[in-house]
C-alpha positions as CSV (number, residue, x, y, z in Angstrom):
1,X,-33.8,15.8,23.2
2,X,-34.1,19.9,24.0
3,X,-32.2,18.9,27.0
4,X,-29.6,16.9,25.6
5,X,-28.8,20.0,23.6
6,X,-28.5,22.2,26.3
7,X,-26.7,19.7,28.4
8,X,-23.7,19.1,25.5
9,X,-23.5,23.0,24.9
10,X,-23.2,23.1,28.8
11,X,-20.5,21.1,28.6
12,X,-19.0,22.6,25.6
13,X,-18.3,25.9,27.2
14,X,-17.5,24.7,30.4
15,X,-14.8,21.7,30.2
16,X,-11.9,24.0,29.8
17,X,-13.0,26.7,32.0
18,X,-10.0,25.8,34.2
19,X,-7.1,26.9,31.9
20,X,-8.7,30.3,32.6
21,X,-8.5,29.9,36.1
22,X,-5.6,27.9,35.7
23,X,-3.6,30.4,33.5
24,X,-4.4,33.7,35.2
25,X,-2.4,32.6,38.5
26,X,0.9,33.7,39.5
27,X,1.8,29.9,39.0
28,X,-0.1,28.4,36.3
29,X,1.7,24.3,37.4
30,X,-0.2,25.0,40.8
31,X,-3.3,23.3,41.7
32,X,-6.2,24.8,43.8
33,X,-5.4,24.6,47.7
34,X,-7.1,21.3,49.3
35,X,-7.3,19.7,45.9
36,X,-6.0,16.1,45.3
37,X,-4.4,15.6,41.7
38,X,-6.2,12.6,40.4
39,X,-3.8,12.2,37.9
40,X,-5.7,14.9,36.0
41,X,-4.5,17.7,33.5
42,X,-4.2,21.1,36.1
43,X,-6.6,22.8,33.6
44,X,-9.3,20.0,34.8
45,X,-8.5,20.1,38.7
46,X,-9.1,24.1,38.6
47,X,-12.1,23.6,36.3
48,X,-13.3,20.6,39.1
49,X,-13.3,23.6,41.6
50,X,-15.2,25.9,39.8
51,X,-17.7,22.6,38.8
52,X,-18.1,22.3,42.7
53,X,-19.9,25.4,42.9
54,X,-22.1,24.9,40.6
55,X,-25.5,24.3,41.6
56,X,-28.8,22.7,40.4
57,X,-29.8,21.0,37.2
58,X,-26.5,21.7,35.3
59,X,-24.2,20.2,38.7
60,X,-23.9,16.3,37.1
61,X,-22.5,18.0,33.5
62,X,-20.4,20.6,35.2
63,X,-18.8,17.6,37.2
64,X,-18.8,15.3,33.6
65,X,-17.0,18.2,31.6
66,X,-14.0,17.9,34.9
67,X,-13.0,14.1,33.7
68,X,-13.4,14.9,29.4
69,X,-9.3,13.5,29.8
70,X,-9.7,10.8,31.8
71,X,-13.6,9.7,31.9
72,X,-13.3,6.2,33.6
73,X,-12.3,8.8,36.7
74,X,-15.7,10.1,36.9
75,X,-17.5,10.0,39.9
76,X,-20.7,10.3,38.0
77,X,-21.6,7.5,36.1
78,X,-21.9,8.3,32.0
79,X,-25.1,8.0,30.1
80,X,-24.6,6.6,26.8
């Protein structure tokens, strides 16, 4: 349950983390360089690169908070 917790705060601060990175370029309607749209938001491909850094136990809800638009795109399965 403590980990659950964790996990959704996680989450919570990181699924928009993209309009940040998103925002502060010169053009915000870009998309990182060697990314593939997906049909996603913008917002969700930048924060998709910044969720492919991530490392360790908090990689599978950094890459879950990427598809919080479009979940059925996930390439993680989700746990209900």
């Amino acid at each position: 349950m403590e980990n659950d917790v964790i996990n959704a705060a996680f989450s919570g601060l990181f699924h928009d983390t993209g309009k940040i990175l998103q925002r502060s370029q010169a053009d915000p309607t870009r998309i990182p360089l060697g990314s593939d749209k997906e049909g996603q938001p913008v917002h969700a491909i930048w924060t998709q690169n910044l969720a492919d850094e991530v490392r360790g136990n908090f990689k599978a809800v950094a890459l879950q908070s990427v598809y919080h638009h479009q979940p059925d795109k996930s390439r993680l399965p989700i746990n209900d």
